[in-house]
DOKELUM-872415 format. One record per residue (C-alpha): residue number from 1; x, y, z negated. Coordinates in nm, 4 decimals, decimal comma. Layout:
N
NUM|X|Y|Z
...
This chain:
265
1|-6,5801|-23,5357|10,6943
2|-6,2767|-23,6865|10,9145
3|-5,9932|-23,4572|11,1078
4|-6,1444|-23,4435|11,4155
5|-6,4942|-23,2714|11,2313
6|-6,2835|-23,0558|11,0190
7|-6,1155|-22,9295|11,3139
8|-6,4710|-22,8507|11,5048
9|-6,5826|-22,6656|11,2328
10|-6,2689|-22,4405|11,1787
11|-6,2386|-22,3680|11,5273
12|-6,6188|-22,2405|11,5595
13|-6,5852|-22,0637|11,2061
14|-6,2833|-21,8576|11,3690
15|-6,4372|-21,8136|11,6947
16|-6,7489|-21,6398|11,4835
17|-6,5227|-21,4252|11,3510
18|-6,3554|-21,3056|11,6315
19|-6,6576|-21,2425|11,7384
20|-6,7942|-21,0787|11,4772
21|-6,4650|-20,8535|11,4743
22|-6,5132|-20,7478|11,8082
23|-6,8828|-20,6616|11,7757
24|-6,8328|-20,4418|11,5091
25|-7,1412|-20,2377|11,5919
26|-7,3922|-20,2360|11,3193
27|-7,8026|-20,2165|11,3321
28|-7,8066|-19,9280|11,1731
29|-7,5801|-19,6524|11,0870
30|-7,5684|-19,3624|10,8835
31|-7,3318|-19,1044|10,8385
32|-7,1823|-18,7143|10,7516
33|-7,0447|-18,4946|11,0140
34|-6,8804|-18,1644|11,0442
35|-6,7322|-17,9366|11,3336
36|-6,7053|-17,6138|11,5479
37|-6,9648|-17,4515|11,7802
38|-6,8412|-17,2537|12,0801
39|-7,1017|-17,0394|12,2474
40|-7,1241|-16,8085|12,5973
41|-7,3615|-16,6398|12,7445
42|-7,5085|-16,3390|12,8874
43|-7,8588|-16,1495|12,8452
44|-8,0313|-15,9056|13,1198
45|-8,2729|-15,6697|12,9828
46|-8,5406|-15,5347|13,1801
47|-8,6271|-15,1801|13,1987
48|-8,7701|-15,0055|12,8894
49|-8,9149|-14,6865|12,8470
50|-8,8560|-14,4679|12,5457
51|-9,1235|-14,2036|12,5086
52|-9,1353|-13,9811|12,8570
53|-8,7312|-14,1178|12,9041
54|-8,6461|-14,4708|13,0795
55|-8,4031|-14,6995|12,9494
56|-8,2113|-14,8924|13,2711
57|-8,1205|-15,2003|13,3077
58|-7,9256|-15,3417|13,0337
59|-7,6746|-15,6431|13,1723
60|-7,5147|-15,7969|12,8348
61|-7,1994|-16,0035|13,0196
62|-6,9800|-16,2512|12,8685
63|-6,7142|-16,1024|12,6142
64|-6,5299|-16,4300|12,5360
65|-6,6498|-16,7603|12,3057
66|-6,8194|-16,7102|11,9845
67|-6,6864|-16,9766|11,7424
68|-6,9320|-17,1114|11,4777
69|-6,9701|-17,4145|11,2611
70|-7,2123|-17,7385|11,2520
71|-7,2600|-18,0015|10,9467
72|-7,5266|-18,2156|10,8346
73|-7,6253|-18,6300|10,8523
74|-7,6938|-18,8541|11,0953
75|-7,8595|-19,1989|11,1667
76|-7,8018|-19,4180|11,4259
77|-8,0297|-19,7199|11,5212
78|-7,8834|-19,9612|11,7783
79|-8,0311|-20,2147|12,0263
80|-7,8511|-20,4616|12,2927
81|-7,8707|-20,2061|12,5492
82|-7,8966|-19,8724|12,4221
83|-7,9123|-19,6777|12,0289
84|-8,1111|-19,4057|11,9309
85|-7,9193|-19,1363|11,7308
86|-8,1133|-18,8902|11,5362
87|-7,9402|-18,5750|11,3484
88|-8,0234|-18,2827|11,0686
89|-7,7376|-18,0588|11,0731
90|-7,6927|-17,6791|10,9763
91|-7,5351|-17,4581|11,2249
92|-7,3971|-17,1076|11,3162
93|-7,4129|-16,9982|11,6757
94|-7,2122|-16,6595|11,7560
95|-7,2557|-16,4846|12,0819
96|-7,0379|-16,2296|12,2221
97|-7,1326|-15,9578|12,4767
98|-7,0521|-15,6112|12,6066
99|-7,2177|-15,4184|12,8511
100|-7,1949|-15,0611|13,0083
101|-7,4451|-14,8106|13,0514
102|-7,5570|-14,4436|13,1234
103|-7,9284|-14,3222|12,9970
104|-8,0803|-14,0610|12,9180
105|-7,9936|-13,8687|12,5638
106|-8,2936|-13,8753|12,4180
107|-8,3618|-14,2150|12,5023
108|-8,1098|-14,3220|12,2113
109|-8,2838|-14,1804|11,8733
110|-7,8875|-14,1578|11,7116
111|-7,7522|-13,9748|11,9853
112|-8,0192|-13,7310|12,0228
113|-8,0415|-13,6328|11,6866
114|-7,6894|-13,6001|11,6523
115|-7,6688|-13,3312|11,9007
116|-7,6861|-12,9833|11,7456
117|-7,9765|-12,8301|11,9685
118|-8,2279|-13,0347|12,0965
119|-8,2470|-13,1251|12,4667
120|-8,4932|-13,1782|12,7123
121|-8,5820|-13,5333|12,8623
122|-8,3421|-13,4911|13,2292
123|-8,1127|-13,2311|13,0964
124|-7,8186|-13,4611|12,9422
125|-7,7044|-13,7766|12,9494
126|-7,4640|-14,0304|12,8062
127|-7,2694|-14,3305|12,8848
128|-7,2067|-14,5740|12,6425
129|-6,9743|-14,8921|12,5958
130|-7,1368|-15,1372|12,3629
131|-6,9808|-15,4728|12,2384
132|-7,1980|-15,6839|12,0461
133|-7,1893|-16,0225|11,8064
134|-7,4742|-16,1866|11,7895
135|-7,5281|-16,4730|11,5182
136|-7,7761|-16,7290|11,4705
137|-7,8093|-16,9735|11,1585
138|-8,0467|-17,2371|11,2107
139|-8,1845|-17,6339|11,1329
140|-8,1251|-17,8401|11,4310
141|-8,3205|-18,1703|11,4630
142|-8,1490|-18,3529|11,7726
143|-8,2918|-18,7068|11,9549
144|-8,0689|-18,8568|12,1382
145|-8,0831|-19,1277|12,3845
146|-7,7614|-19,3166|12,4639
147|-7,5391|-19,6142|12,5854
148|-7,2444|-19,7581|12,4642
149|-6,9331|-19,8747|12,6846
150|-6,6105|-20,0139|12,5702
151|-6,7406|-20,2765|12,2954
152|-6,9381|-19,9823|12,1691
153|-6,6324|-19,7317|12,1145
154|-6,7192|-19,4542|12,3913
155|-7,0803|-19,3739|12,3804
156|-7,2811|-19,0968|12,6064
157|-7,6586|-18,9515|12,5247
158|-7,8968|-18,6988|12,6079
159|-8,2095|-18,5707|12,4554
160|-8,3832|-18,2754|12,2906
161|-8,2426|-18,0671|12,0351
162|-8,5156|-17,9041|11,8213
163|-8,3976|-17,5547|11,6880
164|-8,5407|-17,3808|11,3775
165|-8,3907|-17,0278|11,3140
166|-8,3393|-16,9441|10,9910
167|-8,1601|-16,6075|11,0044
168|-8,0739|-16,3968|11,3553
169|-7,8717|-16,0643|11,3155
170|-7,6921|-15,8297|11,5843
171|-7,3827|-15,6165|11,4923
172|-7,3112|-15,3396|11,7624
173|-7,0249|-15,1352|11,8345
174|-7,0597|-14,8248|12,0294
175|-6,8465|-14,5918|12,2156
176|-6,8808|-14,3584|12,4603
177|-6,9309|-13,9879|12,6129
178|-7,2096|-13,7516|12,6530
179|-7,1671|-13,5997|13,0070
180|-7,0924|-13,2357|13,0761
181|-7,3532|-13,0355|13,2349
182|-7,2347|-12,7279|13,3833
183|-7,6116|-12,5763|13,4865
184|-7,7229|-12,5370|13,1101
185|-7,3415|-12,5741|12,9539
186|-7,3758|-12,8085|12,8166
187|-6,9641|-12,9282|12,7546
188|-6,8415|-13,2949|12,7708
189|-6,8105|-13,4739|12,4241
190|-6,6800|-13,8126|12,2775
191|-6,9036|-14,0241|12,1037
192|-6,7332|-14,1676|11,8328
193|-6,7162|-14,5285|11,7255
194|-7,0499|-14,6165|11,5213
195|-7,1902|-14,9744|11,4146
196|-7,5031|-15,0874|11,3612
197|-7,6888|-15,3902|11,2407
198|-8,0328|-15,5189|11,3505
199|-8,2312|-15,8330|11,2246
200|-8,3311|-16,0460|11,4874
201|-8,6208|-16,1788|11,3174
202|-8,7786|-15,9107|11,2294
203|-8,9947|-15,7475|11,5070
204|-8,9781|-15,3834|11,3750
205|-8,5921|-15,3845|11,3415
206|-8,5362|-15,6047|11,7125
207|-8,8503|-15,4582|11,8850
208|-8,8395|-15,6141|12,2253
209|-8,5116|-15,8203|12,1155
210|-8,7283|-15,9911|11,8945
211|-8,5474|-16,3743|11,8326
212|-8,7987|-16,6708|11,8158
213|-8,8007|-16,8685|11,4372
214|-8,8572|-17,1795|11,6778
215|-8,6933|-17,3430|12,0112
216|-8,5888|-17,6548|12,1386
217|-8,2468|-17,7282|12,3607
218|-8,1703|-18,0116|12,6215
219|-7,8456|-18,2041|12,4650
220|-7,5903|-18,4013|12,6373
221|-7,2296|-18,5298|12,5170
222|-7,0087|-18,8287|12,4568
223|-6,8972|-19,0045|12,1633
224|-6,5745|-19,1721|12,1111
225|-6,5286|-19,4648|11,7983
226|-6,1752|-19,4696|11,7321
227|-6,1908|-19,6613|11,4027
228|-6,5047|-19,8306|11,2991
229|-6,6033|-19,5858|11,0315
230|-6,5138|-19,2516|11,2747
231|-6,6663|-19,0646|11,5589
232|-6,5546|-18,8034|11,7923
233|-6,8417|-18,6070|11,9224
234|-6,8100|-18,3580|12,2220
235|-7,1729|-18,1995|12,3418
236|-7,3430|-17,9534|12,5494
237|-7,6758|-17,7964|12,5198
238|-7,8755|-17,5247|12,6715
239|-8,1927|-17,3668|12,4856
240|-8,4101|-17,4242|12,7227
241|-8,6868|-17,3014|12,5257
242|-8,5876|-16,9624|12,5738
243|-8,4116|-16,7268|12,2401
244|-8,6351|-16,4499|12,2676
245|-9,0086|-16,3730|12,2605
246|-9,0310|-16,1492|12,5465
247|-9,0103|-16,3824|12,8229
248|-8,8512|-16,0903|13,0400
249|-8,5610|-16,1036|12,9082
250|-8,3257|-16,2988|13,1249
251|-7,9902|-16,4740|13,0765
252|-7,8047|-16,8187|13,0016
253|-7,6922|-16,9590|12,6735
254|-7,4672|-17,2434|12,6418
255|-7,3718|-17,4031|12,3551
256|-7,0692|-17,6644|12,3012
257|-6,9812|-17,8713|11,9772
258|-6,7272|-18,0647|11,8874
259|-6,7587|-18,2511|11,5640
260|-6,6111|-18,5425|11,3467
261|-6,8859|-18,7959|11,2298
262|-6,7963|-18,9973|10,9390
263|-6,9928|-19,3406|10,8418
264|-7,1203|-19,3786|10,4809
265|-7,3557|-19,7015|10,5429
């Protein structure tokens, strides 16, 4: 082989591996990742009626983010003009709400039997401040749709998120006053601080509050490769399957993660 071949054949072995350097997006990838979950939201709850006494309108607002966790593997097959990214991860979802509210004495069970006579359905009533923290552990199964930019270092998808619950609880703090009632004097009186716990998943605890063991989310987010074997995940996703059984329950629940993705293969 003279100079002039030797030289050919150098030049187009570097050139491959520039190339190759540059293209450093694989097949297939799999990986680990890990992160928070930050969730919002608020919940309206319909009118309810409580023996011969009606429960109003219960409007659960915002009471600040709800900071989880999110872990798990993923897989990642890529094509020349867009990957497919599928996920198993194991997450923690905490929503916080509060809401305000005056009702009837004996529609609350605790209050009424707390009193020391007993009072007729009109006679008395309380108001109540409630704050609540709502968590939910489940399995989410995400496929995601996406294109890469920047010789494959920023990324952006969207797809569905399928969501199975594996544990749903409420923790309640209430406060309060029952109202005076000067026609059968009946005197004003604090309510003091009491907390409960309900399971979400189990109909007779939740009643109409009643969490669904399945549901599946819309997902949307961008990806950022800073070094080959590292990704930085931000994402967005709304259950749009609905959280609860009784589809008259109203509300929105938004969910954002942000997550470090490590690659193993």
């Amino acid at each position: 082989m003279n100079k002039r071949q030797l030289s050919i054949t150098a030049l187009f072995l570097i050139s491959s591996s520039i190339a190759m350097a540059q293209s450093s997006v694989r097949p297939i990838e799999l990986g680990i990742k890990g992160g928070g979950t930050f969730t919002h939201g608020f919940t309206t709850i319909p009118v309810q009626r409580v023996g011969s006494v009606e429960v109003p309108q219960l409007d659960n607002k915002s009471n600040g983010i709800g900071y989880g966790y999110s872990g798990g593997l993923w897989a990642r097959k890529n094509f020349n003009t867009f990957f497919v990214q599928a996920e198993v991860t194991y997450n923690r979802f905490l929503l916080r709400q509060k809401t305000n509210v005056t009702l009837d004495v004996n529609a609350n069970p605790a209050l009424s039997n707390a009193l020391p006579v007993t009072v007729l359905p009109g006679l008395v009533n309380a108001t109540l401040n409630v704050t609540s923290e709502s968590s939910l552990e489940a399995i989410d199964v995400p496929i995601l749709i996406g294109k890469r930019w920047m010789d494959g270092k920023l990324r952006g998808y969207v797809g569905p998120n399928f969501i199975f619950v594996q544990k749903a609880q409420a923790k309640r703090v209430n406060t309060g006053m029952i109202n005076a009632n000067a026609a059968v004097g009946f005197p004003a009186t604090d309510i003091p601080a009491t907390t409960s716990t309900t399971n979400l998943l189990n109909r007779y605890e939740a009643q109409n509050l009643e969490v669904k063991d399945f549901t599946y989310a819309l997902e949307l987010g961008v990806g950022f490769t800073p070094l080959s074997f590292l990704d930085v995940d931000a994402r967005y996703a709304v259950p749009v399957g609905g959280v609860y059984k009784d589809k008259n329950i109203k509300g929105f629940l938004g969910i954002a993660t942000v997550s470090l993705g490590f690659r193993i293969f």
